[in-house]
N, C-alpha and C positions, 0 to 999 in steps of 0.2 A: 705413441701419440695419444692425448686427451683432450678433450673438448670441457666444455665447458658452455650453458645454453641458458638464457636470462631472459626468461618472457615477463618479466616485471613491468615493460611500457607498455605502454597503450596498445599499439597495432604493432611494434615491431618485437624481431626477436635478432638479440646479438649473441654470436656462434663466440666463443675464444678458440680460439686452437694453441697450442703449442707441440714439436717435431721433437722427438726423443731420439735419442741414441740409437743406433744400431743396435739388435744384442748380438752375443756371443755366433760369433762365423762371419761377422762384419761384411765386406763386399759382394761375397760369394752370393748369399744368404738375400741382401736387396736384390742380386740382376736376378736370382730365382725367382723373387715376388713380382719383380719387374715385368718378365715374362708371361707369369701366368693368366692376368685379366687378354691379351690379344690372343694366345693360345686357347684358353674356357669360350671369343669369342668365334674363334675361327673354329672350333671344334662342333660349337652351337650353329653355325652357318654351313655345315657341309652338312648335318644333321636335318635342318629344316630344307637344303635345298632338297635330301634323298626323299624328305617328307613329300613337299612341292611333286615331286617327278610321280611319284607313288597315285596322289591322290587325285594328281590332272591327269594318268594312263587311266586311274579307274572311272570318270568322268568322260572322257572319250571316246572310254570304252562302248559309253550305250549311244551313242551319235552313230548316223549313217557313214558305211565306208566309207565313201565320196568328199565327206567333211571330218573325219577322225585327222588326219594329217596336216589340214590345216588349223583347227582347235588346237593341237599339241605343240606345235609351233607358236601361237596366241597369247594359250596360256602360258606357257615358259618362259616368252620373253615378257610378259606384263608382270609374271612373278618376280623377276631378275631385274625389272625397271624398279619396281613397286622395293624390292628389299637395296637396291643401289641407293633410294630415293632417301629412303628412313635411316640411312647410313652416313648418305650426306648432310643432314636434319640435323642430327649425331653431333658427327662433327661441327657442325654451326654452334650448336649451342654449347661445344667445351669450349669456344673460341670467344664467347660471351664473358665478357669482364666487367661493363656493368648494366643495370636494367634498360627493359627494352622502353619504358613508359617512363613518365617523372613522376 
């Protein structure tokens, strides 16, 4: 794949693209690449949630007995709304075909 970028005009900028051939290992070779950006994400989301768990125990750690159980319930689920949230953002905007403004 090539691009091609022409900021010649005024305010805008026009992208070309053209889609090249497969190389050599054809099928096999796209479902591989296909694969890999949801797997690099899902691998990045079990990572920052181990982060989340980590740095909200150390946080509640210095809170009175009485309120450490409720805090860790809190923050968990605000974290868990909070990355659902940015997920579905995500998704809106690959579903964007054209601008939001005229």
């Amino acid at each position: 794949m090539w691009a091609a970028v022409d900021c010649s005009t005024d305010s805008s900028v026009v992208v070309t693209t053209r889609n090249s051939e497969p190389a050599q290992g054809g099928a096999a070779q796209v479902a591989l690449r296909s694969w890999f950006a949801p797997a690099s994400m899902t691998a990045l989301e079990i990572v920052l949630g181990i982060d989340n768990i980590i740095f909200i125990s150390i946080l509640v750690g210095r809170l009175p007995e009485r309120r450490r159980n409720r805090a860790r319930i809190q923050g968990l689920a605000l974290a868990m709304l909070t990355r659902i949230l940015l997920l579905l953002s995500l998704a809106w905007m690959m579903r964007l075909t054209e601008p939001l403004s005229p």
